[in-house]
C-alpha angles and dihedrals in degrees: 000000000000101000099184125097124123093335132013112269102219093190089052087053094042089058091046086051095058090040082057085055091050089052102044095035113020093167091063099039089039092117084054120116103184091204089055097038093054087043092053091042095044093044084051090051099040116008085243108147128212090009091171093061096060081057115124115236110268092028128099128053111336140127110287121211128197114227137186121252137199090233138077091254126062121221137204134234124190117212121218 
């Protein structure tokens, strides 16, 4: 999830940082469930409940595939 904008969101980060741990080492992160997780670490920051549910489609924590486009400029779709 892209956590920069005007400031750095620490708590965005901090979720990225436990999906990369699901990634690199699945059988340590394996009881993690990412949706909860971000919900639990955001609520803590900023006393928002249920983060995960104000989340566009097609953004969140997903498989992302590169894909060729027409254009000079390549773009990027996650999969959910």
């Amino acid at each position: 999830m892209p956590f920069n904008n005007y400031h750095t969101n620490i708590e965005l980060a901090l979720a990225d940082a436990y999906y990369m741990g699901k990634i690199l080492y699945p059988q340590n992160f394996k009881d993690i469930n990412m949706l909860r997780k971000t919900d639990e670490i955001v609520h803590e920051f900023n006393g928002l409940k249920e983060y995960s549910k104000t989340l566009r489609p097609k953004y969140g924590f997903g498989k992302i595939i590169f894909k060729k486009c027409t254009k000079s400029v390549d773009f990027l779709a996650i999969e959910n």
